[in-house]
N, C-alpha and C positions, 0 to 999 in steps of 0.2 A: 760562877760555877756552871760546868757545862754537866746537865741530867743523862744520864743511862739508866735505860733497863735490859738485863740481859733475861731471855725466856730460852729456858731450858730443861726438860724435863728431868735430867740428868742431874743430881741436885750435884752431886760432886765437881763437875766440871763447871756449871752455875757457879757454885759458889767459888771455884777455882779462881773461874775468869773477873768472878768481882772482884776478890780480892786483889789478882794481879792488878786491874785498872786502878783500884784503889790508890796504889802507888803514887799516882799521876794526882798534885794537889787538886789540879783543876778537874778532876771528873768527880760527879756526886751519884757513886752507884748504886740500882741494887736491881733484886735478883728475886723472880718467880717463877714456877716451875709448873705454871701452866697458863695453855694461850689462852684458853676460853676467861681466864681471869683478868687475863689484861683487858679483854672485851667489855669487863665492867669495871675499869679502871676509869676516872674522872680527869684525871692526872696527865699531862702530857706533856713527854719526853722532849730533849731535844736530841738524841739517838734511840734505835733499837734494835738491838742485836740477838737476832731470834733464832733457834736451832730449826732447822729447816724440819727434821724428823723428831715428830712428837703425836702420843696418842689419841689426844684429843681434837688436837687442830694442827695440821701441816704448819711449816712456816710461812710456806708460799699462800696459804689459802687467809691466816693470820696476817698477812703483808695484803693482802689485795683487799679485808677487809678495815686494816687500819685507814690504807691510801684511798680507799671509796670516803671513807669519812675525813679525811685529811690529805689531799693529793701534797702536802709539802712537808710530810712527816719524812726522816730520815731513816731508813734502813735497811742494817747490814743480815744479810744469811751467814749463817755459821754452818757451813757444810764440808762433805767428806768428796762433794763431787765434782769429778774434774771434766765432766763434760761441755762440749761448746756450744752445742745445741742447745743444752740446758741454761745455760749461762746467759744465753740471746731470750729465752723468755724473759728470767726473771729482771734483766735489765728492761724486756719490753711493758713488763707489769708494772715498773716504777721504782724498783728498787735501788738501793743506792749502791750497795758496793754487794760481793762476795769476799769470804773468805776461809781457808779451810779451816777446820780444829788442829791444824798440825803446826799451824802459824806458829812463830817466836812471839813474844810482847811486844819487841819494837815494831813488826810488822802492822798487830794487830793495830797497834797504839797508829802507827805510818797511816792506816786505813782512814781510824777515825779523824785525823786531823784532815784528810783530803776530802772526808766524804761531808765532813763539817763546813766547810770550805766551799761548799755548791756542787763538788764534780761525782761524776758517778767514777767507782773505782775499782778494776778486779785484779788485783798483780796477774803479771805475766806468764807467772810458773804454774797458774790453773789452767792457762789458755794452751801451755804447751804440753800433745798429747805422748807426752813419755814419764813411765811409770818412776815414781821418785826412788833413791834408792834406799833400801829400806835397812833400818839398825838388825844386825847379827847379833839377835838376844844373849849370843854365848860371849859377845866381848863384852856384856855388862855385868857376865857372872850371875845370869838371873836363870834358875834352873825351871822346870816343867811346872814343879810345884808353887814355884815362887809369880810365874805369870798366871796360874790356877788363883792362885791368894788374891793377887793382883788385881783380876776381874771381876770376883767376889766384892769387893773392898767399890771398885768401881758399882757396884749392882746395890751397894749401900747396906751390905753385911755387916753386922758385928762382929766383933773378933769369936764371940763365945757362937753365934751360927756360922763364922768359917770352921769353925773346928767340929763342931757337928756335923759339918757336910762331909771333910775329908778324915773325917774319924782320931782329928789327934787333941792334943790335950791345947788349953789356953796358953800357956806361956810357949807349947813350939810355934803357934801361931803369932805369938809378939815375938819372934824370933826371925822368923821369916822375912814381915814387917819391919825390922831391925834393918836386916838386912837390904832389904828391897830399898829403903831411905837411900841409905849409906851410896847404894850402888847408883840411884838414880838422883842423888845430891839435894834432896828434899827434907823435909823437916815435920812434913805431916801428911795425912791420906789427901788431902782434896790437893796438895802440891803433887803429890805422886802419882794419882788419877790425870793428871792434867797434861804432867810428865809424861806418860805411858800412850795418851791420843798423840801428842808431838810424835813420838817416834815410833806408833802404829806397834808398841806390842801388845797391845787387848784384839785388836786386828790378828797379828801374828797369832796371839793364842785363839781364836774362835777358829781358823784357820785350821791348826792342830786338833781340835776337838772335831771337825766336822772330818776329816782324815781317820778315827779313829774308830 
């Protein structure tokens, strides 16, 4: 069994990404949501798949203190960034691969096996600097309100404090939820959070709210 740990402060996406890997017999995963924790971790991975932005500790600065005490630990950054500039440090600090949050599973899964394998590895589509095209939230039938819920849910709301914030009762709030599943082919909040970084509408929606 090949070890992961995924570090992400974001518990939903966290425990997204475990789950997805999960899938795979051969990975044995799991998942902490914070870096300074893995710092007192005994335990050592043969992956780590660390969100690059987190409160306590970067990922980069996380990665440079795993690789000071272990120069042949493997790991990947989970980032939103498609810079090349940036890309050339974190390959010069020792890290093994990048990849975005936006990634598919096969992709991510693509990563781990290459990055498993001895090579350092960043797909090609981070390197190339044109903006990807981004889903038109209205072909998904996902209305203002419904990426409002959406972000909420991502921020790790209950349904009874979504509906406190936008002033409406509990069951329109499982409603919304209903709905928001259905449209984005998911079965539950941490598939729908995970869903929603894929195709940039918690993006789209902070977008809208800073316009406003």
């Amino acid at each position: 069994m090949i070890s992961i740990l995924i570090v992400d402060d974001h518990h939903l996406v966290g425990e997204g990404t475990k789950e997805m890997l999960e899938g795979e017999e051969k990975f044995c995963v799991h998942y902490v949501a914070s870096a300074l924790e893995v710092l007192d971790m005994d335990t050592i991975y043969d992956l780590y798949i660390v969100d690059i932005h987190m409160p306590d500790l970067s990922g980069i600065e996380l990665a440079k203190k795993l690789l000071k005490r272990n120069n042949d630990l493997k790991i990947i950054l989970y980032t939103g960034l498609h810079n090349q500039k940036s890309l050339s440090l974190f390959t010069q600090v020792g890290i093994s691969g990048v990849i975005s949050k936006t990634a598919t599973k096969s992709e991510l899964i693509t990563l781990i096996n290459t990055v498993l394998s001895g090579y350092t590895f960043v797909p090609l589509s981070i390197f190339k600097h044109k903006k990807q095209k981004r889903t038109n939230t209205y072909t998904l039938g996902l209305t203002e309100k419904d990426l409002t819920i959406l972000k909420y849910v991502s921020d790790g709301l209950s349904n009874k404090e979504i509906a406190k914030k936008l002033f409406l009762a509990d069951r329109s709030v499982e409603y919304h939820l209903s709905k928001i599943y259905k449209n984005l082919n998911v079965k539950k909040r941490e598939e729908a959070v995970v869903e929603a970084f894929r195709l940039n509408l918690l993006d789209l929606n902070e977008k809208g709210d800073k316009q406003k």
